[in-house]
N, C-alpha and C positions, 0 to 999 in steps of 0.2 A: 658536817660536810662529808661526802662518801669520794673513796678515791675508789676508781676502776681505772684497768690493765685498759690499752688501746689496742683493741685488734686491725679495726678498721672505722669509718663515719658514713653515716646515711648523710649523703650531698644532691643538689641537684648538676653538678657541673660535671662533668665526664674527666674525672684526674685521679692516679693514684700515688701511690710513693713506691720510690725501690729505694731501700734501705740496704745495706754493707756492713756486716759485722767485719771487726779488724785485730787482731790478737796476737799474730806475730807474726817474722817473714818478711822479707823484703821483694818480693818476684811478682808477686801479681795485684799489687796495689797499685803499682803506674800503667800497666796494661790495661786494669781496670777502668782506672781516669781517662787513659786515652783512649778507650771505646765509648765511653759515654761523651769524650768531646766530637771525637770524630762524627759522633751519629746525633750531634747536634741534642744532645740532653745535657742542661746546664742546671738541672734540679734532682740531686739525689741528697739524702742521708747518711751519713759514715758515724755509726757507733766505734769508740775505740777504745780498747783498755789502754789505764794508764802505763802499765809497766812497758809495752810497743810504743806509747809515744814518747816516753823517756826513752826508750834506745834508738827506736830512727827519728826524733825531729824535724830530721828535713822532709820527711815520709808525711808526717801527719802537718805540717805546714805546708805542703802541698796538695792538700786536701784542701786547707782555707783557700791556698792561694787561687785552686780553680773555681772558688765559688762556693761549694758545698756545704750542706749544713752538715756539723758535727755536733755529735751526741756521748753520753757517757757509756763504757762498756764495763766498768765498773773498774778495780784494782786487782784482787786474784779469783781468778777461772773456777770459781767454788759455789756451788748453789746455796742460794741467801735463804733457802728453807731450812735447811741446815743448823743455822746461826741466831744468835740470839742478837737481840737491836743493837745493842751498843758495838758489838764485830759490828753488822753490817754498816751503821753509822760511821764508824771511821774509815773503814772501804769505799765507802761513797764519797766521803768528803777525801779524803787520798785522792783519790781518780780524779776529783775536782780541781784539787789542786794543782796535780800534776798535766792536768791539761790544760787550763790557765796559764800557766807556767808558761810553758811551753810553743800554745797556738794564741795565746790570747782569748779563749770562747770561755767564756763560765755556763758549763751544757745547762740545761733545764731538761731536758728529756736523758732517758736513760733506758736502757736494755739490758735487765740482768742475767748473767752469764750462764749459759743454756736456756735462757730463757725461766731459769726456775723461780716460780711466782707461788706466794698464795696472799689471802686478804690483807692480815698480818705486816708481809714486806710489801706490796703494794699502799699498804694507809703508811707507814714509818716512810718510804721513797716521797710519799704527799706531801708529809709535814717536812719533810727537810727540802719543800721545792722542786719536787723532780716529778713531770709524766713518764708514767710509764708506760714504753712503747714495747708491745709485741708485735705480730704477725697476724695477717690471714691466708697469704700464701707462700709455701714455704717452697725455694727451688731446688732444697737436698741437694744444693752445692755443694758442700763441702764433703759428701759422700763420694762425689769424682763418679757418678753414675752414668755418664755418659752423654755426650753433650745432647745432644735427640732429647734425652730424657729432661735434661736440665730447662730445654727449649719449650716442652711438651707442659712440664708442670706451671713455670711461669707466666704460661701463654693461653692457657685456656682456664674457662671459667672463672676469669677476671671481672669483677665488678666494678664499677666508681667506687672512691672512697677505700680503696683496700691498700695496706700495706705489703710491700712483697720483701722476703726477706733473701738476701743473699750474704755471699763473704767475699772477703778480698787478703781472707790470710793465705800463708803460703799453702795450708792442706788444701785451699780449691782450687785445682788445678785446671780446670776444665771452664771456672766462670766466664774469663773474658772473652773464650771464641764463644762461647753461646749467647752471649749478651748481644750482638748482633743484630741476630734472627729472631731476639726474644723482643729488640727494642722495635723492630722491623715490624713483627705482628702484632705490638700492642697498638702502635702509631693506624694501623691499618685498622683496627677495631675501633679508632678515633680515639683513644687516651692519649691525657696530657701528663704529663710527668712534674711532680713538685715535688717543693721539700714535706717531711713530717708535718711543722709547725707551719708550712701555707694550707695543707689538709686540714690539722684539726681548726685554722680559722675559718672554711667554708663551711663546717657540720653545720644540720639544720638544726637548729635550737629547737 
């Protein structure tokens, strides 16, 4: 069986995913939620390390409670290329637990922490039950580059079927006013917004 990284799905339906990496900070993850209710998107993603949902629970139970899917962000902030299986294995399963715990989700999808992948920890993420989800659009949110910019990379050259990646820790300071204008110009290019897991069920086989 071959496990591949998710960047994005060749789909015939016009939907993508906005994803939320989440890692600490308490200031712009309900700002976050309420721009995506206010503007009427009730389908996103929220990746979350465990050691942020052990300290704000009510943070990340508020994530369930609006609906959203959550996903794992792993346990410590340390590239799995790094490590040898047995670390990464009980990082995984930690984070597992501790979100369980906590929001009640046992994730199946996972985002490992910078995104650092190779074949390696993507087949070990496999076998232990987890897709692993990357990007294909990155809005170098949490660089605080300027909302324009953050609006600009989001917004264009978006495809069906594509992942977009954002954060909702406290270093991105700038997400939720751009999220607006970004939710504004996708709707207008005709995209629907889902979760990760309603994506990868439309790929064309």
């Amino acid at each position: 069986m071959s496990y591949e990284a998710v960047y994005n799905i060749k789909t015939r339906k016009k939907c993508i995913a906005l994803t939320f990496d989440v890692g600490w900070g308490n200031k712009v993850l309900t700002p976050v939620l309420d721009t995506l209710s206010d503007h009427h998107v009730n389908k996103a993603t929220f990746f979350l390390s465990s050691p942020w949902v052990v300290q704000r629970p009510e943070l990340a139970r508020k994530v369930k409670a609006r609906g959203y899917e959550i996903g794992s962000h792993g346990h410590l902030h340390e590239n799995y290329t790094e490590h040898n299986n047995a670390w990464i294995t009980r990082e995984v399963k930690k984070a597992e637990k501790e979100i369980l715990r906590v929001t009640g989700v046992k994730c199946r999808l996972i985002r490992t922490p910078n995104g650092d992948m190779d074949q390696r920890v993507i087949r070990l993420l496999g076998k232990l039950g987890y897709r692993t989800i990357h990007w294909k659009v990155d809005s170098l949110d949490w660089t605080n580059p300027g909302i324009r910019n953050i609006i600009r990379r989001a917004s264009t050259n978006v495809k069906s079927g594509d992942i977009l990646l954002f954060h909702a820790s406290d270093s991105a300071r700038q997400t939720a006013k751009a999220l607006p204008s970004v939710i504004r110009r996708l709707k207008r290019q005709g995209f629907q917004f889902v979760t990760v897991s309603e994506l990868l069920s439309m790929q064309i086989k």
